[in-house]
C-alpha positions in Angstrom: 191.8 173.0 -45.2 190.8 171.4 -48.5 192.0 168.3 -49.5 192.0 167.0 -52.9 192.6 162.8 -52.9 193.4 161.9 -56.6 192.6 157.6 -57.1 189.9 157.8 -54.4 187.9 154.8 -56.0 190.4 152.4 -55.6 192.3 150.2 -52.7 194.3 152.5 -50.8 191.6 155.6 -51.2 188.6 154.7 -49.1 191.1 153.9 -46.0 192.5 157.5 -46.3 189.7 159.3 -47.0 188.1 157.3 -43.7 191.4 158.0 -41.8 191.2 161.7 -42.7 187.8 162.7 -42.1 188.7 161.3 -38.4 191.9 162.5 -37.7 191.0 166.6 -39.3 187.2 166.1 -38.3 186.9 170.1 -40.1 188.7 169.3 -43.6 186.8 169.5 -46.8 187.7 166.1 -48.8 187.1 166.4 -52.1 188.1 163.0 -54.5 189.0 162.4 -57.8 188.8 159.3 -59.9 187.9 157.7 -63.5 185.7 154.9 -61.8 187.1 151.8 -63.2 186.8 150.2 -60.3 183.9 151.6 -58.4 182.1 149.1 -58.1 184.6 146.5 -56.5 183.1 147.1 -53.3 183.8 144.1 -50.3 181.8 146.6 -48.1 178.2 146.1 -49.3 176.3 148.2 -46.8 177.2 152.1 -47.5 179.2 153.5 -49.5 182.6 154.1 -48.8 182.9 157.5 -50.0 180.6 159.2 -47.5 183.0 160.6 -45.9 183.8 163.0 -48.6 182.3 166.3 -49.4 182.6 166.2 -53.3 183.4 163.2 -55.3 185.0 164.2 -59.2 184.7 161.6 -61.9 187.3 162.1 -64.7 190.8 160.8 -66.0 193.8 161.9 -64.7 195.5 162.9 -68.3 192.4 165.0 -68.4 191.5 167.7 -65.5 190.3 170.3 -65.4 191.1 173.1 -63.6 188.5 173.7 -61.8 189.0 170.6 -59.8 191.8 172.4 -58.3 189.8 175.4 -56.6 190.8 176.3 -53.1 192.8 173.1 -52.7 195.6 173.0 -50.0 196.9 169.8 -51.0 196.7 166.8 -52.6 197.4 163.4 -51.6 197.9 161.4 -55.3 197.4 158.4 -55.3 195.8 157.8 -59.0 198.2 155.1 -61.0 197.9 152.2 -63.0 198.9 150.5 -59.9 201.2 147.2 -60.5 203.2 145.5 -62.4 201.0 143.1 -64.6 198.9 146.2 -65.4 201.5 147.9 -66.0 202.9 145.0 -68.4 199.4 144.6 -69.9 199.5 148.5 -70.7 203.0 149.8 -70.4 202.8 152.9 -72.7 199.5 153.7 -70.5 201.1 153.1 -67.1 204.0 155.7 -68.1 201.3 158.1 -69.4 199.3 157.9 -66.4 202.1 157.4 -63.6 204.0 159.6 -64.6 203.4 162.5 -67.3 199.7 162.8 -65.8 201.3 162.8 -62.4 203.2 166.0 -63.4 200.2 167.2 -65.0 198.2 166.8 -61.7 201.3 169.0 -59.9 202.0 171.6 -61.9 198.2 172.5 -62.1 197.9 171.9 -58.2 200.7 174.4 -57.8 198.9 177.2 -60.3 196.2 176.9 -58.3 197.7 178.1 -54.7 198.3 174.3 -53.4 201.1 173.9 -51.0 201.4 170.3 -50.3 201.7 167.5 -52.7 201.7 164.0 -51.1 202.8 161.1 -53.3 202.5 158.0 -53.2 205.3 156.4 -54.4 206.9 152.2 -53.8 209.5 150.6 -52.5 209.8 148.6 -56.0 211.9 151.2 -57.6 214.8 149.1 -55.7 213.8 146.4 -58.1 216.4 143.4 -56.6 218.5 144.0 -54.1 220.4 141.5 -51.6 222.9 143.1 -50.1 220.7 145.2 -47.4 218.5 146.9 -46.6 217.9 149.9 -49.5 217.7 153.7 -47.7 217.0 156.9 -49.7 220.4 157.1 -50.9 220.4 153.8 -52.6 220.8 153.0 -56.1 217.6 152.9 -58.1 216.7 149.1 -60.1 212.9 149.6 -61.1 213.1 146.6 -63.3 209.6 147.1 -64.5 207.0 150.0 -65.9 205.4 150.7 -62.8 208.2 151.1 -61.1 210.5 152.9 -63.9 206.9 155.6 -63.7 207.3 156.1 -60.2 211.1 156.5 -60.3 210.2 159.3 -63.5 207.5 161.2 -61.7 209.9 161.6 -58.3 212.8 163.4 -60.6 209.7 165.0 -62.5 208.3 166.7 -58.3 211.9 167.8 -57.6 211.6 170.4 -60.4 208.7 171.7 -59.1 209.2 171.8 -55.0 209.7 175.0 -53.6 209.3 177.1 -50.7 205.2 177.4 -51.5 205.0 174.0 -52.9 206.2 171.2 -50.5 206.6 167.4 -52.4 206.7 164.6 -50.6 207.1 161.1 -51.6 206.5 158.5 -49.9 208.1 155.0 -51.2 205.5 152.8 -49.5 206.4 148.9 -49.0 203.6 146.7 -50.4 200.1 147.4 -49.4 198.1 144.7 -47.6 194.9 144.9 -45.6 191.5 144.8 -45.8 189.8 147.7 -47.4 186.1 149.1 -48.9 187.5 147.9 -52.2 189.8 145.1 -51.5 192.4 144.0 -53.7 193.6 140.1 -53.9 196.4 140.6 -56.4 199.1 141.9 -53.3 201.3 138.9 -51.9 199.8 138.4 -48.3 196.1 139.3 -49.4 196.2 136.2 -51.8 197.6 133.7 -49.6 194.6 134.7 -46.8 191.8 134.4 -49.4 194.0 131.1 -51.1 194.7 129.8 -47.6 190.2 130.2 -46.9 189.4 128.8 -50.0 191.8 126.7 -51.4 193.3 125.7 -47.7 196.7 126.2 -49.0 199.2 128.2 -50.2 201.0 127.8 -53.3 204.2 130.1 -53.3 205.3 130.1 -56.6 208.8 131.2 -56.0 211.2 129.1 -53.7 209.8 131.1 -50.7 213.1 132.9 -50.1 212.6 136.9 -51.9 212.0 140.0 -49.8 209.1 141.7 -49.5 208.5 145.0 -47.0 204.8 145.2 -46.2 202.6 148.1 -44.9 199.0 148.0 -43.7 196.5 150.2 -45.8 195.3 151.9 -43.0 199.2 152.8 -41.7 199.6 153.7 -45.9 196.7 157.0 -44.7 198.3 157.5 -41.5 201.7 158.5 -43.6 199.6 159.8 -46.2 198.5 162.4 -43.7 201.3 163.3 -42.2 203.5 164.0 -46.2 199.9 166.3 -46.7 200.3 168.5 -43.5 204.3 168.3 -42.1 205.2 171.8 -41.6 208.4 172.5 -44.1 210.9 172.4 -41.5 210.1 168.5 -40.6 211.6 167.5 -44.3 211.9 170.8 -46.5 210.7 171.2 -50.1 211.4 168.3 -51.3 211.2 164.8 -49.6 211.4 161.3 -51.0 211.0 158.5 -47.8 210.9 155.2 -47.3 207.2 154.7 -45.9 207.1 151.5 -43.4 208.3 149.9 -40.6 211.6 147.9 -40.4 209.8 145.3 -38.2 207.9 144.6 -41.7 210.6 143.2 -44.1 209.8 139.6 -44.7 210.2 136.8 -46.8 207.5 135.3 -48.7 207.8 132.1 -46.9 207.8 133.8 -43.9 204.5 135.7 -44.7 202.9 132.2 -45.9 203.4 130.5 -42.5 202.3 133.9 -41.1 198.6 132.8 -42.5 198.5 129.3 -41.8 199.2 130.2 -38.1 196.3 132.3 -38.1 194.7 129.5 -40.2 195.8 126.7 -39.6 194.0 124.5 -42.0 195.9 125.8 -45.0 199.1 124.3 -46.4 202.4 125.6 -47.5 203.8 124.6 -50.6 206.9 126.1 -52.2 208.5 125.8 -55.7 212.3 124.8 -55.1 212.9 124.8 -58.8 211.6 128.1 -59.2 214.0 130.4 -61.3 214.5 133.3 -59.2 212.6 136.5 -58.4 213.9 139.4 -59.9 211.9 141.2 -56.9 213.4 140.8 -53.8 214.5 143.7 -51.4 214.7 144.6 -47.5 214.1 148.3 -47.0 215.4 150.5 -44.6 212.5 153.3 -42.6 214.7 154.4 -40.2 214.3 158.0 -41.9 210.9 158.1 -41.9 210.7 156.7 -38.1 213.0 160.2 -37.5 210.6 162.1 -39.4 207.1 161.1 -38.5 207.3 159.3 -35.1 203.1 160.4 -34.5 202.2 158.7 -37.6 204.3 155.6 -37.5 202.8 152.2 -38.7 201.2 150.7 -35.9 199.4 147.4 -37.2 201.0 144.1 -36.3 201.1 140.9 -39.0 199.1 138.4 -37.6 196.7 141.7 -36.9 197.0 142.3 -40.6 196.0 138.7 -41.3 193.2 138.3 -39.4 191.5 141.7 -40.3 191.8 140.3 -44.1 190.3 137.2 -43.0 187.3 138.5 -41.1 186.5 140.8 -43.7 186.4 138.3 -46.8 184.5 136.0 -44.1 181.8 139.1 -43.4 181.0 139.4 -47.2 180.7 135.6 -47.7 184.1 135.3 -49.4 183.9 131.7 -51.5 185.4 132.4 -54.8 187.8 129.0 -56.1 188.6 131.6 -58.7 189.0 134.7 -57.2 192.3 135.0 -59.2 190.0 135.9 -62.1 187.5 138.1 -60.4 186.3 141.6 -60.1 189.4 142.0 -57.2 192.1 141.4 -59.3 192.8 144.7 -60.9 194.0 143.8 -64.4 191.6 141.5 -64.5 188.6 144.3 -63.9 190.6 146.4 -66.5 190.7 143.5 -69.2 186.8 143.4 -68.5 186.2 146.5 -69.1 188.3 146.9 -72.7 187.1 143.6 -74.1 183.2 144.6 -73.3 183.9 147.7 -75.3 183.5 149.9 -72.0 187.5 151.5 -72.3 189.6 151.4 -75.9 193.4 150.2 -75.9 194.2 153.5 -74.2 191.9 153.2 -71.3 190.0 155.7 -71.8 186.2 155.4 -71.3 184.6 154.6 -74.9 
């Protein structure tokens, strides 16, 4: 089986391409990615891509076909991946997220692929406080990166079939340490603000939902959407990807840190005005569905593996919110050094 992991170089990508090489020991991994952050590493040692067999440089809106040969599937994960990214550079984010998306599928599916596993989020339920949101729920994306992901989901339907099986997984927000760490997700700030800065500022009044996931249970699902057999799902398959034990709000995940670090202090904003994101999410489906490759890492788990790792790479950064792992801010880097013009693209 072959493979083909779209994004590879970013947060989510060396964790599945880790999990995968482990869990099918004989698959051929082959990775594609236009590098803008390759060299975020928090892993300083080896590289995390070893466990590939072939690593592709080159943008999404442009590939070619070849990197398509004797693929099985592809797990896609490549996206300008949040919403202040996706503020900063909102015609990009729809170009990327969602018409290259498409792109990536309908040549996957010319080439004799049969699975497509995407990754989706949980934000297309933009604000919701009347329950928990399943499948059949209205949509809200209130922003681009979620109105892309909500485009390229209606954009996979047209194209599942009997010899090409979509799944998409809406995954709660990522958290958890990985090769190339990111600090701009909610409970990955507020472990490297809580070491730092021995506190935690929430900026809202504390009170907004927020469904969370573990990177690592992110490549467990990520494995199961490339390789279900058709009858566990059919042809077409959007799921909530998460656990229902993992809907929390923020204030909840703050004190979550400072009982694993004590030290740290909570502050919240009571005169906040209120966040337009807030939503409880409902993975009862997916538990149905996958019950192998259910999420199986615990929050103060979650916590203390973030901790550890900043700790083993001498995490001391006061201003980490303007550093090399905060994504917009690599990407702002990169176009005012000249490196990428207003359309991302590699000068």
């Amino acid at each position: 089986m072959k493979i083909l992991i779209t994004g590879n170089l970013g947060y989510i990508g060396p964790v599945v391409g880790r999990h995968l090489r482990q869990a099918l020991p004989g698959v051929t991994l082959v990775g594609l990615d236009t590098g803008f952050f390759t060299n975020c590493l928090t892993t300083p040692i080896v590289s995390p891509e070893h466990p590939l067999n072939a690593q592709f440089y080159g943008d999404v809106r442009k590939t070619p076909d070849e990197v398509f040969n004797g693929v099985d599937a592809v797990i896609h994960l490549a996206a300008i991946s949040n919403d202040p990214m996706g503020k900063t550079f909102e015609n990009v984010t729809m170009d990327v997220n969602a018409r290259a998306s498409l792109e990536i599928a309908r040549k996957a599916k010319a080439a004799g692929a049969r699975a497509f596993a995407f990754a989706s989020s949980c934000s297309v339920y933009g604000f919701a406080e009347d329950g928990a949101r399943s499948e059949s729920s209205s949509l809200n994306p209130l922003t681009a990166y979620a109105h892309s992901k909500v485009a390229t989901e209606a954009g996979l339907q047209a194209l599942a079939g009997p010899d090409f099986q979509v799944t998409c997984l809406r995954f709660a927000t990522a958290c958890g340490f990985s090769p190339r760490l990111r600090l701009d997700l909610v409970l990955n700030d507020f472990v490297a603000s809580a070491l730092v800065h021995k506190r935690i500022d929430i900026l809202s009044d504390g009170t907004p939902w927020r469904p969370l996931i573990n990177v690592s249970d992110m490549a467990r699902a990520l494995e199961w959407a490339a390789t279900r057999p058709r009858a566990n799902g059919g042809d077409y398959l959007v799921v909530n990807a998460g656990s229902s034990r993992w809907n929390y709000q923020v204030k909840e995940l703050a004190l979550a840190v400072q009982r694993v670090i004590p030290e740290a202090q909570v502050s919240v904003n009571p005169n906040a005005q209120p966040d337009k994101r807030s939503y409880r999410v409902d993975f009862s489906q997916f538990a149905g569905l996958a019950p192998q490759h259910q999420p199986v890492r615990e929050l103060e788990e979650s916590i203390r593996e973030i901790k550890t790792g900043l700790e083993s790479v001498g995490f001391a950064d006061p201003d980490f919110r303007n550093s090399r792992l905060i994504r917009l801010k690599t990407l702002s880097l990169l176009k005012s050094g000249g490196y990428v013009n207003d359309d991302l693209y590699w000068q």
